[in-house]
N, CA and C atoms as an extended XYZ file, in Angstrom:
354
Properties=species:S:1:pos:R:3:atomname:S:1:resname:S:1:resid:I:1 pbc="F F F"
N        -4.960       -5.693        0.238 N   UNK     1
C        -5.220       -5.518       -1.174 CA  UNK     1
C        -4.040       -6.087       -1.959 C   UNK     1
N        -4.101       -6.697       -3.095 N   UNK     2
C        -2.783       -7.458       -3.791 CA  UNK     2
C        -2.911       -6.002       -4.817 C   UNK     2
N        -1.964       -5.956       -4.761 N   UNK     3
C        -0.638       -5.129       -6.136 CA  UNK     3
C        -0.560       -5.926       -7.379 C   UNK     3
N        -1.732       -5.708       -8.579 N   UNK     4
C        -1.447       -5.997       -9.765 CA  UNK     4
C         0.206       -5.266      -10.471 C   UNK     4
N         0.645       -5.635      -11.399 N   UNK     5
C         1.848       -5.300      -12.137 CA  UNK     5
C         1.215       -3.671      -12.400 C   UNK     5
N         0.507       -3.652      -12.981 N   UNK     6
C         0.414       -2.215      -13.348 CA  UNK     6
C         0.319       -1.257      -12.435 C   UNK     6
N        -0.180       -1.592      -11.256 N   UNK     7
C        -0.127       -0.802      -10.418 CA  UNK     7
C         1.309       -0.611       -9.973 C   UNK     7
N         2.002       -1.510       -9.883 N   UNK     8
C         3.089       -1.208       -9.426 CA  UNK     8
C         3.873       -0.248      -10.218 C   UNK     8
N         3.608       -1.082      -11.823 N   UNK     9
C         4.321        0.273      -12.512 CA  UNK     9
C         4.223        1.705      -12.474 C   UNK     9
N         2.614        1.670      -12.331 N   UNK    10
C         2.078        3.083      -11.786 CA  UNK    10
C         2.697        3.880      -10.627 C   UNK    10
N         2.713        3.101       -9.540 N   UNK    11
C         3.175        3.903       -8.629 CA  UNK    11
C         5.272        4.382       -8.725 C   UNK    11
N         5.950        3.545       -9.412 N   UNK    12
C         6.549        3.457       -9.569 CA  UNK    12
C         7.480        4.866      -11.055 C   UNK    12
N         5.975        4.796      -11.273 N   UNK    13
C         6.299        6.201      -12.829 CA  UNK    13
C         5.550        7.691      -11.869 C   UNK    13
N         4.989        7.364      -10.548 N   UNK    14
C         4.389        8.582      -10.106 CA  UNK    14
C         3.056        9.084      -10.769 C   UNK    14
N         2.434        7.850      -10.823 N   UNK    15
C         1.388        7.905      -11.511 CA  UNK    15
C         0.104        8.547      -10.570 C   UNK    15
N        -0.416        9.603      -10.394 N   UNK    16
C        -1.578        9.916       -8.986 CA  UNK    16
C        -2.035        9.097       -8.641 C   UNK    16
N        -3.087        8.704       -9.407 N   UNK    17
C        -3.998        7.852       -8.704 CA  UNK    17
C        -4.179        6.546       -8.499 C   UNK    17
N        -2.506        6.155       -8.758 N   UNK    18
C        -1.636        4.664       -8.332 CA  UNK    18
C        -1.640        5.441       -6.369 C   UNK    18
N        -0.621        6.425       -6.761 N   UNK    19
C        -0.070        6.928       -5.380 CA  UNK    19
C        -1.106        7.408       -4.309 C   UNK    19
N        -2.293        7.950       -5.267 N   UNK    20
C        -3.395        8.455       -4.094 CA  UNK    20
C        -4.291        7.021       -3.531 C   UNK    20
N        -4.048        5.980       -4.148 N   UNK    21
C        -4.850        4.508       -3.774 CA  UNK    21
C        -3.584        3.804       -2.862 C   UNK    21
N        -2.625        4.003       -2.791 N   UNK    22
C        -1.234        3.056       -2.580 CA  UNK    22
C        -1.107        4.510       -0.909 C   UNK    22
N        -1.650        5.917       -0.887 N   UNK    23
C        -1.772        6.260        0.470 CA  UNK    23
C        -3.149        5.845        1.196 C   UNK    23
N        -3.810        5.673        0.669 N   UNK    24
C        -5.413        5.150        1.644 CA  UNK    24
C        -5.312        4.357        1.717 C   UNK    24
N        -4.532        3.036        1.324 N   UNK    25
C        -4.628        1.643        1.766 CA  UNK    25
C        -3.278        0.794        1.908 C   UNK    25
N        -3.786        0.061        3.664 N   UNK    26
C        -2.694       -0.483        3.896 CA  UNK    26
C        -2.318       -2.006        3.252 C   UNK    26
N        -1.049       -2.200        4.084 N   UNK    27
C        -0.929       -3.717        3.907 CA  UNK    27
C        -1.246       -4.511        2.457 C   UNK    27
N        -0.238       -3.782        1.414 N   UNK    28
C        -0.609       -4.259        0.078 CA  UNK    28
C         0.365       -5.663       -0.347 C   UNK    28
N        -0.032       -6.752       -0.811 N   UNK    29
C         0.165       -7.696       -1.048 CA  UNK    29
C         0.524       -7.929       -2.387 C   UNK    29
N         1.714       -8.152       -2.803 N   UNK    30
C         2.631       -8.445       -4.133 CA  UNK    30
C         2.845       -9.929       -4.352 C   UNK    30
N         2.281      -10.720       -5.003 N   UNK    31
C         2.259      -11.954       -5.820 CA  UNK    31
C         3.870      -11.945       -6.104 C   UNK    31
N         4.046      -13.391       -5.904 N   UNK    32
C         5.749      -13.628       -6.785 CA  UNK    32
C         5.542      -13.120       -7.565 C   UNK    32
N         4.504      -13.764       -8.307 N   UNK    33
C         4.055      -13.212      -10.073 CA  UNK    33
C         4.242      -12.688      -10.603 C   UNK    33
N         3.791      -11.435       -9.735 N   UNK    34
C         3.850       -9.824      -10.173 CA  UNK    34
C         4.817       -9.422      -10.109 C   UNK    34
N         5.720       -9.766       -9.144 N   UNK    35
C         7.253       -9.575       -8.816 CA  UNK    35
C         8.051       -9.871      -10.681 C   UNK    35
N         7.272      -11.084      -11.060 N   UNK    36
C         8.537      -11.632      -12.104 CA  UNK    36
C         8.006      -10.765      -13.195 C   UNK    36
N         6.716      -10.323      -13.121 N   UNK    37
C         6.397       -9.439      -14.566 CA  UNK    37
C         6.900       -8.249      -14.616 C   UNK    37
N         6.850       -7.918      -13.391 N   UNK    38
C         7.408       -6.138      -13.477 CA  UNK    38
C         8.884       -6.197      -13.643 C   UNK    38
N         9.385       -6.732      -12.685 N   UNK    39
C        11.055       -7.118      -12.933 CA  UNK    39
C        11.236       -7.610      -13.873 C   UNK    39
N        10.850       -8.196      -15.136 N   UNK    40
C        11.351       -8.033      -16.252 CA  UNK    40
C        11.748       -6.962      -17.008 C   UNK    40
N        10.749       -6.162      -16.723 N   UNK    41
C        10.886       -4.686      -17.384 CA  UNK    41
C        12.417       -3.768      -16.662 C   UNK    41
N        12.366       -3.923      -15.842 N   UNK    42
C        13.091       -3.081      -14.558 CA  UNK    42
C        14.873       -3.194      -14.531 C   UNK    42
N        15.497       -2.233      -14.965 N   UNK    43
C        17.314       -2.922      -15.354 CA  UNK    43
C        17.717       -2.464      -13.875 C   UNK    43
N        17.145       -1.761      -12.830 N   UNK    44
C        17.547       -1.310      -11.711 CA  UNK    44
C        17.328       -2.270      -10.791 C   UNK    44
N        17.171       -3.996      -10.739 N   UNK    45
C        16.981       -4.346       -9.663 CA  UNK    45
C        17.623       -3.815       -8.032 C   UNK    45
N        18.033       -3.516       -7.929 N   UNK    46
C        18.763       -3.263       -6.431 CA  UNK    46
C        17.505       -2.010       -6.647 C   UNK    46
N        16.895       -1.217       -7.152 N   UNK    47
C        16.219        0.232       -6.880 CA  UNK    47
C        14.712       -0.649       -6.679 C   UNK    47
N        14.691       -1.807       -7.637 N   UNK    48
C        13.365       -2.225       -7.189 CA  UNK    48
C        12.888       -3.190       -5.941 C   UNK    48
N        14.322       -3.793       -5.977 N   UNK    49
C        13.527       -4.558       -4.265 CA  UNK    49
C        13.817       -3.506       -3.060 C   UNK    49
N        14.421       -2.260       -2.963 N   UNK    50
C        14.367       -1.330       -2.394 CA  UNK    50
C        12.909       -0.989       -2.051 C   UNK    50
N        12.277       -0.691       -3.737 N   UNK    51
C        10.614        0.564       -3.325 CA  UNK    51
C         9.858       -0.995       -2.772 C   UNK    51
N        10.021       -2.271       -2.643 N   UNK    52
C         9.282       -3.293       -2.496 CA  UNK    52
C         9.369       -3.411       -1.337 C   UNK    52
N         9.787       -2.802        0.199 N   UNK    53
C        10.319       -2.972        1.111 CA  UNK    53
C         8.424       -2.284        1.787 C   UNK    53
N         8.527       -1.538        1.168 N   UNK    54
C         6.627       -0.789        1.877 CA  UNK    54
C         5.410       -1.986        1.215 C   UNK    54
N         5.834       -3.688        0.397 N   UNK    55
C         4.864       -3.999        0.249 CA  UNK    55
C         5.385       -5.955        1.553 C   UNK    55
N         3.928       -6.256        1.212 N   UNK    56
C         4.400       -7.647        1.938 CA  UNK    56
C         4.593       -8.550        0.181 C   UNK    56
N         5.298       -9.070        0.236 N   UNK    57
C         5.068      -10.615       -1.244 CA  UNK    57
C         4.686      -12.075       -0.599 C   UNK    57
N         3.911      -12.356       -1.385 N   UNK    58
C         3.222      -13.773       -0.890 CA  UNK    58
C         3.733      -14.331       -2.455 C   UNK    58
N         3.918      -15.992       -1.630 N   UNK    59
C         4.357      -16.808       -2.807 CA  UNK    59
C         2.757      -17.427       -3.783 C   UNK    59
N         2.755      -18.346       -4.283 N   UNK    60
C         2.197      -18.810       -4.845 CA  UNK    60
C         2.326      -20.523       -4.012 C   UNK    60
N         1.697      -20.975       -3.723 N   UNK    61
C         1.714      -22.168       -3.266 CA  UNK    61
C         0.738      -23.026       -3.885 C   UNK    61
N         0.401      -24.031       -3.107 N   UNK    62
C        -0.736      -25.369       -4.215 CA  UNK    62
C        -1.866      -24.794       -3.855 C   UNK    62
N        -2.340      -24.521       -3.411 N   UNK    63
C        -3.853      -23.842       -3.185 CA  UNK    63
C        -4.125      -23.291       -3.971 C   UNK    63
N        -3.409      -22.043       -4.308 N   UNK    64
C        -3.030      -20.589       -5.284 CA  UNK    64
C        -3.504      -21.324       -6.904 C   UNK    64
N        -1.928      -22.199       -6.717 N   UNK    65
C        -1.591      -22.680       -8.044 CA  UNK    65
C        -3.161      -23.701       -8.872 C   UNK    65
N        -3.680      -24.243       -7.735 N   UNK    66
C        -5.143      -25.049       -7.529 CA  UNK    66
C        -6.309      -24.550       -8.425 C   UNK    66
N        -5.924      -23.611       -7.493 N   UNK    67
C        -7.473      -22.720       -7.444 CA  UNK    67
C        -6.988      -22.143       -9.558 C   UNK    67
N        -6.065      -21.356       -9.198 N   UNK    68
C        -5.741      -20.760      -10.691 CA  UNK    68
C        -6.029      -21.750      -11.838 C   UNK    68
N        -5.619      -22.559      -11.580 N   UNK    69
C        -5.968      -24.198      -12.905 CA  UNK    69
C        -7.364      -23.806      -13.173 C   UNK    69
N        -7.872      -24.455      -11.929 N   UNK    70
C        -9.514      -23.907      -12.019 CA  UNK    70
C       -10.231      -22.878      -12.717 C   UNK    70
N        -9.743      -21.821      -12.168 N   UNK    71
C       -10.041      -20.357      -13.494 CA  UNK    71
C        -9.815      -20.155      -14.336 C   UNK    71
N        -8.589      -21.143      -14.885 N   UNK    72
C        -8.305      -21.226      -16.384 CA  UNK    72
C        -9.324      -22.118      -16.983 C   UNK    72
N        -9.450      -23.102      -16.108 N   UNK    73
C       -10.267      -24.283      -17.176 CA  UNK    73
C       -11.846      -23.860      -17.008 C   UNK    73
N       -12.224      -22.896      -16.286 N   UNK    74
C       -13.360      -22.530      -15.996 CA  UNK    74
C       -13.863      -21.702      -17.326 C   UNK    74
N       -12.646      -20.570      -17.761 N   UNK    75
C       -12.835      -20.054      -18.727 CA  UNK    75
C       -12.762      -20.605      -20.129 C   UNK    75
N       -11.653      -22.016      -19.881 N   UNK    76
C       -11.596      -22.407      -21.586 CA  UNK    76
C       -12.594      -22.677      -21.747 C   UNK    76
N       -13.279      -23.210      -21.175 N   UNK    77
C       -14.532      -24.073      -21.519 CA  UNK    77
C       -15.377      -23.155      -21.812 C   UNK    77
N       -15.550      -21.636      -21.659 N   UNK    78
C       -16.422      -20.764      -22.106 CA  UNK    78
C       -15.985      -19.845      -22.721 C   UNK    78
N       -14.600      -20.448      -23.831 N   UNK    79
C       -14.081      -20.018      -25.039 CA  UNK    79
C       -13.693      -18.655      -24.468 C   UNK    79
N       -12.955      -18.079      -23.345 N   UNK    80
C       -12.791      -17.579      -22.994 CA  UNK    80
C       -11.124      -17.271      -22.328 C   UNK    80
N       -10.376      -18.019      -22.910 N   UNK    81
C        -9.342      -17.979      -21.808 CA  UNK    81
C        -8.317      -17.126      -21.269 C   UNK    81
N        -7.769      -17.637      -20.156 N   UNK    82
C        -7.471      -16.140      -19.557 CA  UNK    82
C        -5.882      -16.412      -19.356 C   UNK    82
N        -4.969      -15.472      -19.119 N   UNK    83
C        -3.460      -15.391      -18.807 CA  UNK    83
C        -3.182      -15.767      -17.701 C   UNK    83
N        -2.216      -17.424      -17.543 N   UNK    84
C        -1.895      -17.528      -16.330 CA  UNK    84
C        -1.789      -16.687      -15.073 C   UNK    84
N        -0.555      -15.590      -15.474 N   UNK    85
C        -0.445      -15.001      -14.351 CA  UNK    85
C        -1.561      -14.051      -13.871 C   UNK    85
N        -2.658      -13.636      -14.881 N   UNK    86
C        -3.929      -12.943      -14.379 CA  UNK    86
C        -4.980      -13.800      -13.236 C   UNK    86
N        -4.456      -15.037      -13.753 N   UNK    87
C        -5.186      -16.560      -13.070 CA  UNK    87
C        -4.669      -16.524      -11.476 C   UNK    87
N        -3.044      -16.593      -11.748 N   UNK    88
C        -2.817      -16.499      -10.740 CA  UNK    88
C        -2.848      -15.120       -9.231 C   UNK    88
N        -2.810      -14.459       -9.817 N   UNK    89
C        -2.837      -13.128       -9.492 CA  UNK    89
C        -4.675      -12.862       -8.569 C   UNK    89
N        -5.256      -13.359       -9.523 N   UNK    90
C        -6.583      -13.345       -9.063 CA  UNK    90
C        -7.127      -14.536       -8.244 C   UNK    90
N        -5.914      -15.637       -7.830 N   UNK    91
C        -6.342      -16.729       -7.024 CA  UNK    91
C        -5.620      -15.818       -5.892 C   UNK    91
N        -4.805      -15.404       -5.933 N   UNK    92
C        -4.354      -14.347       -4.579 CA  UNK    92
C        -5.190      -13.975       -3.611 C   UNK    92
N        -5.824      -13.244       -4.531 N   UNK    93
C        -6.826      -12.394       -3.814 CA  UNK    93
C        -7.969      -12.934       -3.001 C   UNK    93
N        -8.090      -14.426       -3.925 N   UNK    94
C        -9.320      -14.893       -3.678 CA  UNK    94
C        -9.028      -15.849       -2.097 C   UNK    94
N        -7.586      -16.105       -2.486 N   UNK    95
C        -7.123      -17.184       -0.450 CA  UNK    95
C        -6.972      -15.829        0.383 C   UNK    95
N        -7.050      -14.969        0.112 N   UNK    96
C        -6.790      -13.323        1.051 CA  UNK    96
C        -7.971      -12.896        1.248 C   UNK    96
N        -8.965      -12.799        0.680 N   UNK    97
C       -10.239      -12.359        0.526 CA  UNK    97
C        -9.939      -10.995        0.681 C   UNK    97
N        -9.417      -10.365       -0.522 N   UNK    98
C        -8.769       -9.059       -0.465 CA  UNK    98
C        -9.183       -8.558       -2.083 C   UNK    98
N        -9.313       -7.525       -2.199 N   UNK    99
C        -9.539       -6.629       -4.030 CA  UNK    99
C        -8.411       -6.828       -4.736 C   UNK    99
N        -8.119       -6.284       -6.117 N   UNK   100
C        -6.956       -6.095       -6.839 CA  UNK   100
C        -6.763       -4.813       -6.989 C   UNK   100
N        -6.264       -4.218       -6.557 N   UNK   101
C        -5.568       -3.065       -7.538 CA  UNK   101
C        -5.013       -3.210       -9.250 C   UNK   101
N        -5.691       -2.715       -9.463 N   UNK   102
C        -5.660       -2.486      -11.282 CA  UNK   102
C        -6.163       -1.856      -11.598 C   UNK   102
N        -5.550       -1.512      -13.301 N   UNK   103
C        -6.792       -0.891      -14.364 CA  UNK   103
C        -6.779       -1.383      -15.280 C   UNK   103
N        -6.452       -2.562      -14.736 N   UNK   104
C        -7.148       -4.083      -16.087 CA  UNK   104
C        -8.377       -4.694      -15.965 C   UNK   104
N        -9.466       -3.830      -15.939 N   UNK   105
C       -10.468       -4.578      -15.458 CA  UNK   105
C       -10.980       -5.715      -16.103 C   UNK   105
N       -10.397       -5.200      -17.418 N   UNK   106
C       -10.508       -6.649      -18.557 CA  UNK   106
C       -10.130       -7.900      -18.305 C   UNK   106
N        -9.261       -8.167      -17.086 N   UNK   107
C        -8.400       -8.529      -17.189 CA  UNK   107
C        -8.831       -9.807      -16.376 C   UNK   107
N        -9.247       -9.334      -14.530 N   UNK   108
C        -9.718      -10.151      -14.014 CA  UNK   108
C       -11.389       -9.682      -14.087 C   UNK   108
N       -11.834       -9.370      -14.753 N   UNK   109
C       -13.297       -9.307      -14.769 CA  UNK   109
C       -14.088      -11.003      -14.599 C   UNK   109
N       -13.691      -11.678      -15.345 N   UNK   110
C       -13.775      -13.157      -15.371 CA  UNK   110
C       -13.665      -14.011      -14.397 C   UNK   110
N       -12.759      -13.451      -13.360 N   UNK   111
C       -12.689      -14.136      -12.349 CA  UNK   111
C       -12.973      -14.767      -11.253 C   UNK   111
N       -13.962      -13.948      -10.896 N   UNK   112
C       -14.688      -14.118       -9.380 CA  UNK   112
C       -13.549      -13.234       -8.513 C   UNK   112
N       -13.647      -12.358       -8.815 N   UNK   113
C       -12.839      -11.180       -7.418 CA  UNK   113
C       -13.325      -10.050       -7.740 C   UNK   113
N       -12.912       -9.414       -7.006 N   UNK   114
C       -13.224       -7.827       -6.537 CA  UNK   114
C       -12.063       -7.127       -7.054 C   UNK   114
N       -12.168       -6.291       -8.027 N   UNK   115
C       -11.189       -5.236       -8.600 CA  UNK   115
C       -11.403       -3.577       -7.747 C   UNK   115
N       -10.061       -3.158       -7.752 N   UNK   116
C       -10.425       -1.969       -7.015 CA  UNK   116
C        -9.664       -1.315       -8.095 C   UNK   116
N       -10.465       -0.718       -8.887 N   UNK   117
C        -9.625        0.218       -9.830 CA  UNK   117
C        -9.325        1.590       -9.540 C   UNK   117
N        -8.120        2.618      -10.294 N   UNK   118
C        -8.022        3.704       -9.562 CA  UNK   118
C        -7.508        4.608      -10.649 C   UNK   118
């Protein structure tokens, strides 16, 4: 399952039902991406690549980066467009064939993936 930003923040503020979705499921997958959005927020780096040690991070490579173009231009064209890193985030999932964790459903609804909200 990839680790949207919010989730992370979630689990990260002790949010339940970040923490009750983040114990039933393994092997959660963190986007650079997500890495650079949340760590913006975050003045504790050394505390945050610490709690990041229970996730795997996958980069973004040309496939990723490929495919994401695609979902952007998929949406401009239907006056619709969407936030890179939601683009990218949701091409993740899609070379993993894995859900998102979120509660942005707004967010990648557009996409062609599977949201696992919580």
């Amino acid at each position: 399952m990839i680790a949207d930003s919010c989730f992370l923040i979630d689990l990260m503020s002790g949010d339940s039902k970040a923490i009750k979705l983040f114990e039933t499921q393994k092997d959660f997958l963190v986007p650079a991406v997500v890495l650079t959005e949340v760590s913006r927020g975050i003045d504790d780096t050394d505390a945050f690549i610490s709690f990041l040690r229970g996730f795997v991070t996958i980069d973004i490579d040309t496939p990723v980066a490929l495919d994401a173009a695609k979902l952007m231009q998929k949406n401009d064209k239907l006056g619709k467009p969407v936030d890179i890193c939601d683009a990218l985030v949701a091409s993740c999932a899609r070379k993993y064939a894995v859900p998102i964790a979120t509660r942005n459903k707004k967010h990648f609804e557009k996409l062609d993936v599977i949201i696992q909200l919580y």
